[in-house]
MMTF fields as JSON, N, C-alpha, C and O atoms, coordinates in Angstrom:
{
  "mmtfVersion": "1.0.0",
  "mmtfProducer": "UNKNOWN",
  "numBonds": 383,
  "numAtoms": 384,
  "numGroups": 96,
  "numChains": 1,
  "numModels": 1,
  "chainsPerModel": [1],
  "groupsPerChain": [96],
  "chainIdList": ["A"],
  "bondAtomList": [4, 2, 8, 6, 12, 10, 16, 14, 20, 18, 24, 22, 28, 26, 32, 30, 36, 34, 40, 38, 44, 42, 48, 46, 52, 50, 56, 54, 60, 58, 64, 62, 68, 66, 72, 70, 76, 74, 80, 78, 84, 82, 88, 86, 92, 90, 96, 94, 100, 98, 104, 102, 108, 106, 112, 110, 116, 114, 120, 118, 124, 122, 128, 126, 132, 130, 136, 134, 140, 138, 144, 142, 148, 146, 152, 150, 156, 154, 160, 158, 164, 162, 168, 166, 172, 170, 176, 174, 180, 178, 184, 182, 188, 186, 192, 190, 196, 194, 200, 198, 204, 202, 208, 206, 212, 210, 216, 214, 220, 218, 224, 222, 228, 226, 232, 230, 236, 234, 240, 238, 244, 242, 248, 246, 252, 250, 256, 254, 260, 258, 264, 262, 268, 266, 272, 270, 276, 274, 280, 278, 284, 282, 288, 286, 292, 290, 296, 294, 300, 298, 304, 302, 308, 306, 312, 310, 316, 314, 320, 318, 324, 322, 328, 326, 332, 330, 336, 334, 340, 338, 344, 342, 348, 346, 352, 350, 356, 354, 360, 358, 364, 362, 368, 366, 372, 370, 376, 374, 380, 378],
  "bondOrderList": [1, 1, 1, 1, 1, 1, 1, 1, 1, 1, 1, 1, 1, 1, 1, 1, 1, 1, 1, 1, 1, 1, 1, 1, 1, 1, 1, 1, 1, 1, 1, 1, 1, 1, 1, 1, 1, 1, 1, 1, 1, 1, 1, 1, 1, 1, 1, 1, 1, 1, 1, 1, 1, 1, 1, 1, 1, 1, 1, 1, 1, 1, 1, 1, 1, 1, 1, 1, 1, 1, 1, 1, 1, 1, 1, 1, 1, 1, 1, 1, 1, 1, 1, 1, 1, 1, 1, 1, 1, 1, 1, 1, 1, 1, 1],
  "groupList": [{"groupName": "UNK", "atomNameList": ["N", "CA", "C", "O"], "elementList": ["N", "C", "C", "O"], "formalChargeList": [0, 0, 0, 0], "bondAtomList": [1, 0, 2, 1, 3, 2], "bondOrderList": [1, 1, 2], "singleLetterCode": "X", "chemCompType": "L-PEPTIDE LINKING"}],
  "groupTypeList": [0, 0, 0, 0, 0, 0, 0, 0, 0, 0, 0, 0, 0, 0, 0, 0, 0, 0, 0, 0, 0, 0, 0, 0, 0, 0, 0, 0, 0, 0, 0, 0, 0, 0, 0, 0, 0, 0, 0, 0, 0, 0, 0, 0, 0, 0, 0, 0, 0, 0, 0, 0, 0, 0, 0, 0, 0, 0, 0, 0, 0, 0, 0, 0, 0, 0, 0, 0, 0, 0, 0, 0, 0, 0, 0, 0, 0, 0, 0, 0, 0, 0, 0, 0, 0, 0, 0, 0, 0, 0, 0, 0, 0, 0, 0, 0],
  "groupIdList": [1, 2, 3, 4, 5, 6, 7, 8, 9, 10, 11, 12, 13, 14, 15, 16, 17, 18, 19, 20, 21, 22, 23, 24, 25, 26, 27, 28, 29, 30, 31, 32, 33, 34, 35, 36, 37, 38, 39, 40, 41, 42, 43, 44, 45, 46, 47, 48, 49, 50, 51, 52, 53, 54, 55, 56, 57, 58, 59, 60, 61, 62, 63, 64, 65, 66, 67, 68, 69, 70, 71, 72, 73, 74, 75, 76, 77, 78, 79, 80, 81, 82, 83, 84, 85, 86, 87, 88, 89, 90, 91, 92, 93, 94, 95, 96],
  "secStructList": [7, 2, 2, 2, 2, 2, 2, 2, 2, 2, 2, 2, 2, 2, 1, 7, 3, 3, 3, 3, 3, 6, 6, 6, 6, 3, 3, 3, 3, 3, 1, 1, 2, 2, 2, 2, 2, 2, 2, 2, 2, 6, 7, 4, 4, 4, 2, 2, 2, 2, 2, 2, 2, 2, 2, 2, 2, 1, 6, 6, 7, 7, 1, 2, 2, 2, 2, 2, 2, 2, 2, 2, 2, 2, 2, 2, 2, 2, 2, 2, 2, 2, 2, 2, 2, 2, 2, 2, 2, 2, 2, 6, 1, 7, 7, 7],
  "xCoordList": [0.829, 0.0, 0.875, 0.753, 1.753, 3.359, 3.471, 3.358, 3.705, 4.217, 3.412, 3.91, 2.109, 1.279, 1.344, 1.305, 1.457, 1.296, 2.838, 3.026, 4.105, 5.778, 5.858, 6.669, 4.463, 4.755, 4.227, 4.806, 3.262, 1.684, 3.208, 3.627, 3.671, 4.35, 5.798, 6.555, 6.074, 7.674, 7.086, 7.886, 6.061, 5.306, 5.357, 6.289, 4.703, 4.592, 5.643, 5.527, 6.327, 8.004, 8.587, 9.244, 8.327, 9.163, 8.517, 9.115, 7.181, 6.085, 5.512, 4.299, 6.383, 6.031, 4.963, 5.007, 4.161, 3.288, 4.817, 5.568, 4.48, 5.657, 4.753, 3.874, 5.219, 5.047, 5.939, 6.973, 5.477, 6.698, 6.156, 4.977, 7.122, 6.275, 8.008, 9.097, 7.937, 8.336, 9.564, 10.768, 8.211, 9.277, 10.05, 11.252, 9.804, 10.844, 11.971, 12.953, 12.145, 12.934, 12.816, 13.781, 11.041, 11.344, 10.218, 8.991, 11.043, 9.938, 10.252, 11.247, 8.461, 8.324, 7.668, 7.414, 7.641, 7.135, 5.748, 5.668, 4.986, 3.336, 3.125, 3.467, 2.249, 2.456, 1.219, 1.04, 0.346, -1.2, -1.743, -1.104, -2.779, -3.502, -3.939, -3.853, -4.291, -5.164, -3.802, -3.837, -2.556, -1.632, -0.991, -0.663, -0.876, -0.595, -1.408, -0.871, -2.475, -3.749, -3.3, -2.93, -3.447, -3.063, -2.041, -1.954, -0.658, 0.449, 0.781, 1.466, -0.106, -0.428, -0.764, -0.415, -1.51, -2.857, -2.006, -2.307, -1.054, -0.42, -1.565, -1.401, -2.449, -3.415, -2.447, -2.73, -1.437, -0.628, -0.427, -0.977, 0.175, 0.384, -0.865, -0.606, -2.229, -3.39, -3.685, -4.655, -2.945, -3.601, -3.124, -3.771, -1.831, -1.162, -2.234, -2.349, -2.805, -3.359, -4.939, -5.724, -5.06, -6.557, -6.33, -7.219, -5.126, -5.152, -5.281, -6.018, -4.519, -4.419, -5.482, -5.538, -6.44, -7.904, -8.945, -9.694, -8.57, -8.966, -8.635, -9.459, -7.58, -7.603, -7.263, -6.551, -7.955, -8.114, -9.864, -10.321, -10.769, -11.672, -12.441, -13.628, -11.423, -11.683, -10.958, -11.499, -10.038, -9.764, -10.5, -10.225, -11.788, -12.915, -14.161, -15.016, -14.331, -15.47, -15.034, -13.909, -15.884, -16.033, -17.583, -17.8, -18.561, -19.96, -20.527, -19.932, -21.281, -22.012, -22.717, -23.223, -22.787, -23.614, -22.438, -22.454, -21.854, -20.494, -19.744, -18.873, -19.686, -19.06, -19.889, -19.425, -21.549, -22.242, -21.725, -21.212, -21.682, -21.624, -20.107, -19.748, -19.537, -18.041, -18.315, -17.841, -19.207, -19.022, -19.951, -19.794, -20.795, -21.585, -20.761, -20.901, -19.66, -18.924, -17.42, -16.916, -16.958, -16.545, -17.203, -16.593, -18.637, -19.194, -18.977, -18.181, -19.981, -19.743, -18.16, -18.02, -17.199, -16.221, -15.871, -15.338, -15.988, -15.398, -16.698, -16.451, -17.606, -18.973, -18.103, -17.63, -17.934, -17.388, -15.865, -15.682, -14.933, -13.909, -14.42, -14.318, -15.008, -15.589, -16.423, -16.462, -17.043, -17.569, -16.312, -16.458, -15.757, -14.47, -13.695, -13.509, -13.141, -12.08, -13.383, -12.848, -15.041, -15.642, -15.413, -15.212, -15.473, -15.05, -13.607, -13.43, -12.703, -11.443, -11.598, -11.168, -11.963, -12.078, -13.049, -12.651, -14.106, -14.697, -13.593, -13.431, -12.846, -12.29, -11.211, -10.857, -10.673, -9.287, -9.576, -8.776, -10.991, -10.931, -10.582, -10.74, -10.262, -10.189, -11.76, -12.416, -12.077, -13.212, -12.941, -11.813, -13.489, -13.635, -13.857, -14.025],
  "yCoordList": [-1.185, 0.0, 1.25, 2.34, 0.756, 2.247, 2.547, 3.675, 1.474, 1.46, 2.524, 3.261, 2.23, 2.832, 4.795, 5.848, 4.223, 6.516, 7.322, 8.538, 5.96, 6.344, 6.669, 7.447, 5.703, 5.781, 7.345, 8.231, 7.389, 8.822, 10.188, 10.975, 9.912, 11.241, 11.187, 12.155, 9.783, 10.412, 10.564, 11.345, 10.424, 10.752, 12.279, 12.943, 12.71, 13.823, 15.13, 16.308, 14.725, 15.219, 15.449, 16.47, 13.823, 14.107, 14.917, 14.99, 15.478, 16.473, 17.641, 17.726, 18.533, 19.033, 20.373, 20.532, 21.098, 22.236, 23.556, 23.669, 24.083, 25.682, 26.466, 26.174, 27.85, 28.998, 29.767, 30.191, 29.991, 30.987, 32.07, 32.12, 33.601, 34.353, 35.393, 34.826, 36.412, 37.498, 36.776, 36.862, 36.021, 35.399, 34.407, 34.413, 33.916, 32.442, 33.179, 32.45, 34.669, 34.729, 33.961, 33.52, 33.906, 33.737, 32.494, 32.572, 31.343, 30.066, 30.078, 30.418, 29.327, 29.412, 27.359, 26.78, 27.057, 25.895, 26.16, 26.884, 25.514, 25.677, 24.256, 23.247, 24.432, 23.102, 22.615, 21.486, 23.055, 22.469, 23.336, 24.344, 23.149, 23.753, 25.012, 25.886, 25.264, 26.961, 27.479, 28.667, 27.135, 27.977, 28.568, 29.742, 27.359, 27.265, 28.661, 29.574, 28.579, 29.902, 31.259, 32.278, 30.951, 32.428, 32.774, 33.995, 31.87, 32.823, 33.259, 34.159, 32.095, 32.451, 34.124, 35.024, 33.943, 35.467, 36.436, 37.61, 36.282, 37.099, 37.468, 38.521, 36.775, 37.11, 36.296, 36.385, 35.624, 35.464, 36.678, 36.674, 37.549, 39.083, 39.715, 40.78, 39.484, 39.838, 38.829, 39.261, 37.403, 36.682, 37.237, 37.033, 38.063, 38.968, 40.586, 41.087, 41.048, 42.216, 41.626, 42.096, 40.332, 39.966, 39.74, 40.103, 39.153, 38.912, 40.027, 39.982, 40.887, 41.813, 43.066, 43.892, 42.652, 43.259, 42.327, 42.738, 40.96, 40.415, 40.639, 40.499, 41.008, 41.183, 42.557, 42.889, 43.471, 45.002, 44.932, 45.855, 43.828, 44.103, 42.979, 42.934, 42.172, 41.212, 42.293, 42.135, 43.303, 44.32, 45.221, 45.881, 45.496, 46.155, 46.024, 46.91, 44.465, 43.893, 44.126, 43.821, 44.722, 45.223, 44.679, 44.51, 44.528, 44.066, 42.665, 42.236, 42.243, 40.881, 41.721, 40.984, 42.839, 43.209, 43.519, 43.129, 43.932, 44.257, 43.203, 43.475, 41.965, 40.31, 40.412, 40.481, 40.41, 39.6, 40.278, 39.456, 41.847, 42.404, 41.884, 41.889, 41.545, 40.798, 39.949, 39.647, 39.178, 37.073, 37.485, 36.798, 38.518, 38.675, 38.814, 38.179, 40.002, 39.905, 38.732, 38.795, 37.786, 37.062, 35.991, 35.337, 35.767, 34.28, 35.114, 34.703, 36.373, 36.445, 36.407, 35.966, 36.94, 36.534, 35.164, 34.958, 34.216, 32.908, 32.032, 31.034, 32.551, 32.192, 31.897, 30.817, 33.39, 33.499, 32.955, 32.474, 32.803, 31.862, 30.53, 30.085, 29.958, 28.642, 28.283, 27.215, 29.599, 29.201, 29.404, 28.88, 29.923, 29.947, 28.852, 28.205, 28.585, 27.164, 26.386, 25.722, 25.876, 25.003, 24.986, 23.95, 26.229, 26.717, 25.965, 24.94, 26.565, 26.129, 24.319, 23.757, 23.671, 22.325, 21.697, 20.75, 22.328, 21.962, 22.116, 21.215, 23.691, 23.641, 22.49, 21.642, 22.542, 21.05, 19.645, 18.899, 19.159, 17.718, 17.292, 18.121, 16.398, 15.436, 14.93, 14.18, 15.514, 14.905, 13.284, 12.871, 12.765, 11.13, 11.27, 10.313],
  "zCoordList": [0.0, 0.0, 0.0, -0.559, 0.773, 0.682, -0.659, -1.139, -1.287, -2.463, -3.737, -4.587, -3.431, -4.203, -4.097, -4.735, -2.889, -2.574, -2.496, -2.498, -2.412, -3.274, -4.455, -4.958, -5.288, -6.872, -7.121, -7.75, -6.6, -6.842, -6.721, -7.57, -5.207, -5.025, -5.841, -5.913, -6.495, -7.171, -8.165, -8.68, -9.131, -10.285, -9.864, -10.316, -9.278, -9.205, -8.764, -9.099, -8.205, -8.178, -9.101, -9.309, -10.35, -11.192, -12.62, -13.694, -12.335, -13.372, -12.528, -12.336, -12.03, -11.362, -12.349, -13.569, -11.437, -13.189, -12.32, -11.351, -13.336, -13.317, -13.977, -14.789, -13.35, -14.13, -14.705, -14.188, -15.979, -16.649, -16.75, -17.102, -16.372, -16.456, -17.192, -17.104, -17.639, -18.187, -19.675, -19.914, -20.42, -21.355, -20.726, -20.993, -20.279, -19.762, -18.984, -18.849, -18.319, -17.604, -16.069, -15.446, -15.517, -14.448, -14.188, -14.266, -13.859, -13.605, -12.31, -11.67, -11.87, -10.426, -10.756, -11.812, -9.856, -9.359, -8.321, -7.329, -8.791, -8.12, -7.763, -8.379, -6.213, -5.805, -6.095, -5.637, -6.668, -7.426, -8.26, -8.562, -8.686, -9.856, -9.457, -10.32, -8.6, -7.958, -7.754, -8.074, -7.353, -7.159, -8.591, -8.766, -9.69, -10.799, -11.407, -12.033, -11.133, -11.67, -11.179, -11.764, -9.98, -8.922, -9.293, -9.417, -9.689, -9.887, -11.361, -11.847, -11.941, -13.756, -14.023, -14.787, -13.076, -13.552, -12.621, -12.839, -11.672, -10.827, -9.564, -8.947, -9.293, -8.029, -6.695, -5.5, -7.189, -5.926, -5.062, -3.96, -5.365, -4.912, -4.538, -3.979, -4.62, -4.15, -2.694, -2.071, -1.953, -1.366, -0.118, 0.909, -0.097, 1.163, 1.526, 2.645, 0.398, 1.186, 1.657, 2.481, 0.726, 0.862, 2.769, 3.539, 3.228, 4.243, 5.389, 6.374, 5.076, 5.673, 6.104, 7.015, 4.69, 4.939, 6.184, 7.071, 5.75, 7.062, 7.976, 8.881, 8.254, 9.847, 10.214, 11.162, 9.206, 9.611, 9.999, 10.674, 9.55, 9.824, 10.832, 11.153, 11.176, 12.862, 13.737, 14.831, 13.877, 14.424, 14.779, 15.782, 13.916, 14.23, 14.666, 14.659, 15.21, 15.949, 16.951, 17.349, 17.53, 18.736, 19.76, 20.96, 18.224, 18.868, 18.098, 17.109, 18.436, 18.085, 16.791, 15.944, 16.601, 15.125, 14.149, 12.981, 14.458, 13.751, 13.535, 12.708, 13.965, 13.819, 12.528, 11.389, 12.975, 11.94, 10.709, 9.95, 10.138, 9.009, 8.386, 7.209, 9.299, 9.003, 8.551, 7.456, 9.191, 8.666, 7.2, 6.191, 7.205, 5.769, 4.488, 3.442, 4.849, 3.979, 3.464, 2.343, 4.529, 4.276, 3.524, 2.678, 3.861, 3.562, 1.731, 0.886, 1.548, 0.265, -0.657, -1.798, 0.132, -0.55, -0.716, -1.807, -0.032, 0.098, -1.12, -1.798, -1.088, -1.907, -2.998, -3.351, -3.616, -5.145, -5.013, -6.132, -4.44, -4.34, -4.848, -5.991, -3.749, -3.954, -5.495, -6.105, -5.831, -6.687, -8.619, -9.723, -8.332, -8.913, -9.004, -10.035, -7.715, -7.804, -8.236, -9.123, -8.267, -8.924, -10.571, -11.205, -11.115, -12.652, -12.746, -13.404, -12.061, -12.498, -12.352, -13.36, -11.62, -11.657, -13.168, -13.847, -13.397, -14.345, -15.845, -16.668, -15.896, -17.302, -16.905, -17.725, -15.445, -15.768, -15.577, -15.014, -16.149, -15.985, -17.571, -18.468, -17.752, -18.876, -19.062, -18.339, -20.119, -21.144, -21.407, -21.137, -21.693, -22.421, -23.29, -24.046]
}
């Protein structure tokens, strides 16, 4: 059973996906497909302030009504995430 999940991960070691970005000056290595995207499209550099907006605005709950208008706007962001990485899964399957 070892054997099976040695083969999966040196397969995959040895095909790793990359990004090339400014003309083949600068390849990066992506450790799955959404990272592969994010750093394709350059929204890698968007996942540090996305963070940082989070926690400028858990910094500002102060009340149980002010949580809620927080979790409103997270659920909607994470909505359209979710519903995104579903897109990106649909264009990368293999057809039959």
């Amino acid at each position: 059973m070892n054997a099976g999940n040695s083969t999966g991960n040196s397969r995959r070691s040895t095909n790793p996906l990359y990004v090339v970005r400014k003309n083949g000056v600068d390849v990066e290595e992506a450790s799955g497909i959404l990272e592969l995207i994010l750093k394709k499209t350059g929204l890698d550099k968007m996942v540090p302030m996305l963070e940082a907006f989070m926690q400028i605005l858990f910094s500002q709950v102060q009340s149980y009504a002010v949580f809620i208008e927080v979790k409103k706007m997270f659920d909607k962001l994470f909505e359209k995430v979710i519903e995104i990485i579903f897109q990106i899964q649909q264009m990368t399957q293999v057809k039959k």
